[in-house]
Backbone and ligand atoms as CSV (ligand in chain L), in Angstrom:
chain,resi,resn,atom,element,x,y,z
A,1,UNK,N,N,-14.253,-1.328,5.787
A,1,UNK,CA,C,-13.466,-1.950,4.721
A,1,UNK,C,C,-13.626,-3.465,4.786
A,2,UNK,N,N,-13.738,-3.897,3.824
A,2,UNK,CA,C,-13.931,-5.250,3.572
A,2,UNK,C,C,-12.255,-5.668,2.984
A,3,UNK,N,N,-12.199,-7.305,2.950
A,3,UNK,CA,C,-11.030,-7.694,2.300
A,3,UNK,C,C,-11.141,-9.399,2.812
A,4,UNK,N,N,-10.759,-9.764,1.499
A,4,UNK,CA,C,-10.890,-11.543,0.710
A,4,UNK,C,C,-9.520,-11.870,0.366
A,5,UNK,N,N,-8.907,-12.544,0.657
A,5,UNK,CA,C,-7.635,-13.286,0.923
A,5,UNK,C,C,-8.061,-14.563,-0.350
A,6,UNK,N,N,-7.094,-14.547,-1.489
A,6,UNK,CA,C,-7.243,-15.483,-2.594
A,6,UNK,C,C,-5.744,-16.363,-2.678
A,7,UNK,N,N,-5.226,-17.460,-2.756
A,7,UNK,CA,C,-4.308,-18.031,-3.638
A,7,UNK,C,C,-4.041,-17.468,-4.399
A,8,UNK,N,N,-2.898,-16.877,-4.779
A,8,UNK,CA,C,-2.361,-16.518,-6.185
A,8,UNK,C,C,-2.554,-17.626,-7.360
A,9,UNK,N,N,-2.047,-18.799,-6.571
A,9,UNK,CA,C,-2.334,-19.969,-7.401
A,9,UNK,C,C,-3.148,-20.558,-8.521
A,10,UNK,N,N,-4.576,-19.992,-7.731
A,10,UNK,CA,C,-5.860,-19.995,-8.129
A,10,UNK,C,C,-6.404,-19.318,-9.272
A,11,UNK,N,N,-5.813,-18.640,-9.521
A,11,UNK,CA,C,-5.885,-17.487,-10.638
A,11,UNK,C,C,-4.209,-17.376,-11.786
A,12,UNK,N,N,-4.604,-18.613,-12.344
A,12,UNK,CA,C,-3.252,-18.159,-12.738
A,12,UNK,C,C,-2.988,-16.876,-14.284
A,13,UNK,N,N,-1.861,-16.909,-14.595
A,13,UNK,CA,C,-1.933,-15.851,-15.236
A,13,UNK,C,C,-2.787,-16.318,-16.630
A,14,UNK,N,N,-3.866,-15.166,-17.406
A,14,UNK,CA,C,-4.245,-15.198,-18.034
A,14,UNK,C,C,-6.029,-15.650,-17.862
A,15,UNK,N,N,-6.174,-15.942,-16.785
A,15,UNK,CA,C,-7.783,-16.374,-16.082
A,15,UNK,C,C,-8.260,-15.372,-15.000
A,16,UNK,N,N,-9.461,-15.891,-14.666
A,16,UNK,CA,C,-10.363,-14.759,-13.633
A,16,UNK,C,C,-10.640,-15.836,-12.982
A,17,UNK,N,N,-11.018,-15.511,-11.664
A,17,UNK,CA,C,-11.651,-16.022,-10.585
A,17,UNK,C,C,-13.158,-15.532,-9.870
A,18,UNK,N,N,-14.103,-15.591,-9.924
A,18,UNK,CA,C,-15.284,-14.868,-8.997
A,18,UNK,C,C,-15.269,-15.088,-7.756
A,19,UNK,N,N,-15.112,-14.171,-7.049
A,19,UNK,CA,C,-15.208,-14.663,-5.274
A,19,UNK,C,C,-16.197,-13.556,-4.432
A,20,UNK,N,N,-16.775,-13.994,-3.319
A,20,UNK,CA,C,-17.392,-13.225,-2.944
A,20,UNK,C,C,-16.854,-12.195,-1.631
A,21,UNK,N,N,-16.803,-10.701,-1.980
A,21,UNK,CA,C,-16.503,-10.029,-1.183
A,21,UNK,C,C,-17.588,-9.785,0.167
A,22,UNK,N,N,-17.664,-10.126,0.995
A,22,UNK,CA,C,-18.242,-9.290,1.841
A,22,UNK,C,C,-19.927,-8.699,0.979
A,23,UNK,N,N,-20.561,-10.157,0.363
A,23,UNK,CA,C,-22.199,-10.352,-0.313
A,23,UNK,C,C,-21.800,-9.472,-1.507
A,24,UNK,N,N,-20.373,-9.032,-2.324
A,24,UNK,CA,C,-20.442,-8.387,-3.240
A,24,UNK,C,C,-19.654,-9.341,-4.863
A,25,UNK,N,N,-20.503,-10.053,-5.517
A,25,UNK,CA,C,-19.677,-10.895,-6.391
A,25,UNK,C,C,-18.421,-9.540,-7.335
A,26,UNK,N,N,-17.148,-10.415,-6.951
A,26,UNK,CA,C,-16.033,-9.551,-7.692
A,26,UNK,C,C,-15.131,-10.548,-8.111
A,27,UNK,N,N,-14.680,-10.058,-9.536
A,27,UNK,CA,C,-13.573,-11.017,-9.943
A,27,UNK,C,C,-12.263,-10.318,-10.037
A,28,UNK,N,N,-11.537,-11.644,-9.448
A,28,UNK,CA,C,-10.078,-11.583,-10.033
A,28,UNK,C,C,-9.437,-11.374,-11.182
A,29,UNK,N,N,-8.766,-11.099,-11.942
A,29,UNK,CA,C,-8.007,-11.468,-13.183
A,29,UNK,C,C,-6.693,-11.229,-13.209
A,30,UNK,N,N,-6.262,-12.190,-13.793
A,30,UNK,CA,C,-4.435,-12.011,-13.797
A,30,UNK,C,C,-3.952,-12.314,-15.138
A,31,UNK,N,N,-3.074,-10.524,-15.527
A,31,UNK,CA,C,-3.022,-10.705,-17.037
A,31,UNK,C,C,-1.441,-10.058,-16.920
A,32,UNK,N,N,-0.788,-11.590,-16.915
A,32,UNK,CA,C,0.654,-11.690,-17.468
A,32,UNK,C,C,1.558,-11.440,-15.686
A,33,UNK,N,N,0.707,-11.721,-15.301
A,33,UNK,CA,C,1.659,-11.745,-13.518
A,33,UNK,C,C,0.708,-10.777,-12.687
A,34,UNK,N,N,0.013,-9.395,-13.330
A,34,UNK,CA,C,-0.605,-8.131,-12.844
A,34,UNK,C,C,-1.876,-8.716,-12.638
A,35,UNK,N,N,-2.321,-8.441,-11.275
A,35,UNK,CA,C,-3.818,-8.853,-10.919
A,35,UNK,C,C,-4.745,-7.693,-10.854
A,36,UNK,N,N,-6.044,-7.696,-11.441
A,36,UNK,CA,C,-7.117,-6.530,-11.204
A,36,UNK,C,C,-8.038,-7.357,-10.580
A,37,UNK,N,N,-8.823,-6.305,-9.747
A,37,UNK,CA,C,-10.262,-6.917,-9.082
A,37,UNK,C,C,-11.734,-5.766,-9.928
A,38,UNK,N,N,-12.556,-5.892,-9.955
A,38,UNK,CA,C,-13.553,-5.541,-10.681
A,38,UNK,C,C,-15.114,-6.305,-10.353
A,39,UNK,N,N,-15.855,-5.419,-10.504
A,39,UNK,CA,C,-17.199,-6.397,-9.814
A,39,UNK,C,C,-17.694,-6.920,-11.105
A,40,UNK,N,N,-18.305,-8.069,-10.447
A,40,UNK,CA,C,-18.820,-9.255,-11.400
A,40,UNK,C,C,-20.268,-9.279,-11.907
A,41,UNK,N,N,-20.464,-8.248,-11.764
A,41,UNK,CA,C,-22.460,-8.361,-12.387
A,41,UNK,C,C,-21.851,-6.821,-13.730
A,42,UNK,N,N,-22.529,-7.706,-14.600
A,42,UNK,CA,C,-22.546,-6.381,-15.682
A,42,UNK,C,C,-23.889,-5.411,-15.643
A,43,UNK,N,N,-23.315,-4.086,-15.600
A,43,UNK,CA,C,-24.259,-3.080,-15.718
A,43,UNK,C,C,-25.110,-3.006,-16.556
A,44,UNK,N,N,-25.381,-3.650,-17.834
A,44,UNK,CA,C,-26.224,-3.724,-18.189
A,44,UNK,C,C,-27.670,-4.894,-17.963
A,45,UNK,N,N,-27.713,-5.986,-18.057
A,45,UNK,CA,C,-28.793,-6.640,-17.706
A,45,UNK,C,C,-28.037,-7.589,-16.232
A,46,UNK,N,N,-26.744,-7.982,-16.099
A,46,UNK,CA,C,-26.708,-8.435,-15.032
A,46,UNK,C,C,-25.688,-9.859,-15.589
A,47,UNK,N,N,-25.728,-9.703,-16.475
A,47,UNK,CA,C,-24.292,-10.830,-16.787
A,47,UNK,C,C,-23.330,-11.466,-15.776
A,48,UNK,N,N,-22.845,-12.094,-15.928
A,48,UNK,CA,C,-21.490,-12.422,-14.798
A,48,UNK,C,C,-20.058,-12.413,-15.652
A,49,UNK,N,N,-19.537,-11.130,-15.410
A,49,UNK,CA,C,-18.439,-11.079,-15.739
A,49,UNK,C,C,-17.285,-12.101,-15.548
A,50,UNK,N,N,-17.631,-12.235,-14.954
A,50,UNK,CA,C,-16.375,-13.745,-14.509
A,50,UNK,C,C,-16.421,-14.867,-15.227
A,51,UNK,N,N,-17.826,-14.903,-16.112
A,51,UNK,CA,C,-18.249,-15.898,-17.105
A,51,UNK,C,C,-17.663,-15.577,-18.632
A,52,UNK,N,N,-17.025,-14.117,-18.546
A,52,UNK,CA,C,-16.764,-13.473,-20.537
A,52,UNK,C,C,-15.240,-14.336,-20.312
A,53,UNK,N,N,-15.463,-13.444,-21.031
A,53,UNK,CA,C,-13.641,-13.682,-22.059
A,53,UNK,C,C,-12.778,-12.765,-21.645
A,54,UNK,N,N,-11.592,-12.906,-20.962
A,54,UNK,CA,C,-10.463,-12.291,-20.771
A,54,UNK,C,C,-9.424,-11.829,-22.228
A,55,UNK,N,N,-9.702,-10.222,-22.562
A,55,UNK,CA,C,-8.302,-10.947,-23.503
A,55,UNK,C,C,-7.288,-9.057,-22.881
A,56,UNK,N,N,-6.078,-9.618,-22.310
A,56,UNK,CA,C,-5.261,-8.373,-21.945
A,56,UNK,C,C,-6.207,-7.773,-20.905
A,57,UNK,N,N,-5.943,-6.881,-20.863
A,57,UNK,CA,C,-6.834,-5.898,-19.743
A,57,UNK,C,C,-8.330,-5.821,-20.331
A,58,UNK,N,N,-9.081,-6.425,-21.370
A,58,UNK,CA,C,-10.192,-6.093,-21.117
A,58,UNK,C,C,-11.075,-6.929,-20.882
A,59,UNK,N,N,-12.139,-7.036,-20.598
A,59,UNK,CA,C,-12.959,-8.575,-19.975
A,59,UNK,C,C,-14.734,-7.943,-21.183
A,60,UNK,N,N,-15.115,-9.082,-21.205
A,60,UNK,CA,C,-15.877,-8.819,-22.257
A,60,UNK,C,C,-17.216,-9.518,-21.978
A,61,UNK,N,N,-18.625,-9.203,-21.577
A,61,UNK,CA,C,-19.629,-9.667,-21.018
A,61,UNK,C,C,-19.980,-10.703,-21.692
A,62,UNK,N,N,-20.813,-11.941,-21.503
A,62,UNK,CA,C,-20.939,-13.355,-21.884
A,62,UNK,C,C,-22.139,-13.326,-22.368
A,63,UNK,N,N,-23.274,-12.065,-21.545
A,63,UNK,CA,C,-24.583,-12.141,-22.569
A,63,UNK,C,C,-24.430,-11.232,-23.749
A,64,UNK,N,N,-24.338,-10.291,-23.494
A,64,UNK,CA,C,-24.381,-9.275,-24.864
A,64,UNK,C,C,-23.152,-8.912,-25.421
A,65,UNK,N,N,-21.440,-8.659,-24.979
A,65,UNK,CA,C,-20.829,-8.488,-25.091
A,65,UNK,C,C,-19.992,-7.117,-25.390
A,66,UNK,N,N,-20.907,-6.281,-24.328
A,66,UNK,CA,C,-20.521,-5.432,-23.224
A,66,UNK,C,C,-18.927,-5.346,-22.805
A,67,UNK,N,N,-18.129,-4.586,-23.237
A,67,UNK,CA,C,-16.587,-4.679,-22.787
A,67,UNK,C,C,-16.468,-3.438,-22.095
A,68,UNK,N,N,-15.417,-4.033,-21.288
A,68,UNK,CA,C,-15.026,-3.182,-19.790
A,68,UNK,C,C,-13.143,-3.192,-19.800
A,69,UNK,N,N,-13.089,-2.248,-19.530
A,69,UNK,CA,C,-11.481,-1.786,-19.009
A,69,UNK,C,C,-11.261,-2.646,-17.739
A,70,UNK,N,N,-10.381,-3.467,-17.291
A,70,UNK,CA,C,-10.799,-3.884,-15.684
A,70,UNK,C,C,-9.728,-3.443,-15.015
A,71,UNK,N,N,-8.975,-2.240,-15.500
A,71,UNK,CA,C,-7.878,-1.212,-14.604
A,71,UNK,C,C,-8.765,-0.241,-14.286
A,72,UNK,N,N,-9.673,0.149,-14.805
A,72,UNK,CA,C,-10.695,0.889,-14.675
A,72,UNK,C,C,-11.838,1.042,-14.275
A,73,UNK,N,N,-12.482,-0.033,-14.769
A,73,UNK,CA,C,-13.906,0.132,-14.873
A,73,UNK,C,C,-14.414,0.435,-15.806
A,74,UNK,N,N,-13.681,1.613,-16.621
A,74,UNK,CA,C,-14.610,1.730,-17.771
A,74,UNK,C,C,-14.800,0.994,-18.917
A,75,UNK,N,N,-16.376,1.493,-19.126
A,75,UNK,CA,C,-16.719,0.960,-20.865
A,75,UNK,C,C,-16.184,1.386,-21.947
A,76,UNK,N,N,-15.655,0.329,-22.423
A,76,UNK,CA,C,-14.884,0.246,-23.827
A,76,UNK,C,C,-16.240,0.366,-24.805
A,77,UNK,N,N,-17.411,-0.434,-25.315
A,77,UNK,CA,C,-18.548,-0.186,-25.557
A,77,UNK,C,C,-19.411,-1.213,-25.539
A,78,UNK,N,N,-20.188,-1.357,-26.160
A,78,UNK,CA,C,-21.540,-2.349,-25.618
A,78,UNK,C,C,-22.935,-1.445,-25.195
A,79,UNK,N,N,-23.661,-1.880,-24.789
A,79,UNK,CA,C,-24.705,-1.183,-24.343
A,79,UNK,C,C,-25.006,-0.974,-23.145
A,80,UNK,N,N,-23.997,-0.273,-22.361
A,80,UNK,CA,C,-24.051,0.487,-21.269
A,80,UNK,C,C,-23.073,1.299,-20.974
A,81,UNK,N,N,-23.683,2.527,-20.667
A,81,UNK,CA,C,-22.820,3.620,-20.346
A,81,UNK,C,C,-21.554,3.725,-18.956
A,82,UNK,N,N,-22.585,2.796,-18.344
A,82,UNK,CA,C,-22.237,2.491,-16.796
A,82,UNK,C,C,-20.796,1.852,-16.507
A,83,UNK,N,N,-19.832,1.764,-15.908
A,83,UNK,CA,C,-18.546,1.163,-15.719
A,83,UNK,C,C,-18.926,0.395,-14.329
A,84,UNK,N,N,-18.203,-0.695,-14.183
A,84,UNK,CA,C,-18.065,-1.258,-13.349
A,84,UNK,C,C,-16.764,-0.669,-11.988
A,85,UNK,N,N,-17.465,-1.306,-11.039
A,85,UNK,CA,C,-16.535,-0.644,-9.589
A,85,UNK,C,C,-15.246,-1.574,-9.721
A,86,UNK,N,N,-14.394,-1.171,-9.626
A,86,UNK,CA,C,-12.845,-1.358,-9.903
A,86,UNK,C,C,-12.329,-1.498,-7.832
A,87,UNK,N,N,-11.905,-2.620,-7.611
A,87,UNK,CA,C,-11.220,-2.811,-6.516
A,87,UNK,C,C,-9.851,-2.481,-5.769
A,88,UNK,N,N,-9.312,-2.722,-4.777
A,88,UNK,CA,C,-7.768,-2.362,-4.334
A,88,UNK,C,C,-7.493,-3.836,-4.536
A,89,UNK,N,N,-6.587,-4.137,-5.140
A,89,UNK,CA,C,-5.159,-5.440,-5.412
A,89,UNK,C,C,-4.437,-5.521,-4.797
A,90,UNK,N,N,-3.904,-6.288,-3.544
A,90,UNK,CA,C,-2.046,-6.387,-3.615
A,90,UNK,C,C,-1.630,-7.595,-3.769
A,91,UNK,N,N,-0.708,-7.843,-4.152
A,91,UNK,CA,C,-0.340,-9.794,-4.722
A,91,UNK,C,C,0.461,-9.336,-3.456
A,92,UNK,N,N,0.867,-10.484,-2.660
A,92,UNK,CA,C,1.301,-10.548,-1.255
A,92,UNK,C,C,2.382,-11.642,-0.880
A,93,UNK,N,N,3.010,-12.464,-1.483
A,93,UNK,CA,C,3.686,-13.889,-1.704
A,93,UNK,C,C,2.679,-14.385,-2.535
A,94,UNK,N,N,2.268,-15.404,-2.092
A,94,UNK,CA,C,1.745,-16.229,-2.253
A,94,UNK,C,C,0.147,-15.878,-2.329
A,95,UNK,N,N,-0.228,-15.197,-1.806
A,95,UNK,CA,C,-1.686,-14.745,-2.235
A,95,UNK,C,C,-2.073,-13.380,-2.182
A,96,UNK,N,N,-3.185,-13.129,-3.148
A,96,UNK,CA,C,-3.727,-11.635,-3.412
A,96,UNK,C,C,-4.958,-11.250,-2.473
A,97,UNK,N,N,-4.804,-10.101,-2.249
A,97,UNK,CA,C,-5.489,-9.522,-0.926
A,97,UNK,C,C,-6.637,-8.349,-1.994
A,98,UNK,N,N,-7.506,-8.850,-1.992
A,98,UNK,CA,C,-8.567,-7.516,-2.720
A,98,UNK,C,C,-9.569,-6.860,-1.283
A,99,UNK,N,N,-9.345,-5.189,-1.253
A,99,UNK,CA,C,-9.738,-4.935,-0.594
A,99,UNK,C,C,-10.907,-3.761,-0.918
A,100,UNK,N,N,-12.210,-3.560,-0.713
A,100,UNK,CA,C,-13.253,-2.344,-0.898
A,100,UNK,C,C,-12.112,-1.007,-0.499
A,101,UNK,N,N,-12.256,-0.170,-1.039
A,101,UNK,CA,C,-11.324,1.089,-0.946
A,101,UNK,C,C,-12.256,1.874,0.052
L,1,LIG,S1,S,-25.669,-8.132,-19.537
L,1,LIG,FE1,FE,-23.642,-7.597,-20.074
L,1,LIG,S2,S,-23.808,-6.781,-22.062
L,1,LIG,FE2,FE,-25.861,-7.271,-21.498
């Protein structure tokens, strides 16, 4: 098991953060106090999720615009079938703990 220790701070509500897990790029997002973790390369050509657009729970790829569930993983649609790996969260005080399940 891996696990990355973030500032809550850092992420405030309504933004993403990219951090690196243990050589695995994954982002943060915090939408309305609730934090998700989700990996940061899009399944289709390789985008950086951490680079789209946040809007509510869904995050939306920056090259093609590829949308993803990020409670999930899954594809909302775009051109890939593929979902992204969805992380463990806990907001902790003061900072969020994302851990590989
Ligand atoms: S790389 Fe993300 S939609 Fe193409």
């Amino acid at each position: 098991m891996a696990e990355i220790v973030v500032d809550l701070a850092a992420v405030p509500p309504g933004t993403m953060k990219t951090v690196d897990l243990d050589g695995v790029e994954v982002v943060i997002a915090n939408v309305g106090g609730e934090c998700f973790a989700f990996g940061g390369i899009c399944p289709h050509e390789g985008g950086s999720l951490g680079d789209g657009e946040l809007h509510g729970t869904t995050v939306t790829c920056p090259w093609h615009g590829a949308r993803f569930d990020i409670r999930t993983g899954a594809v909302i649609d775009g051109y890939t079938d593929e979902p992204v790996r969805v992380y463990d969260v806990a907001v902790d005080g003061d900072v969020v703990r994302i851990r590989t399940a």
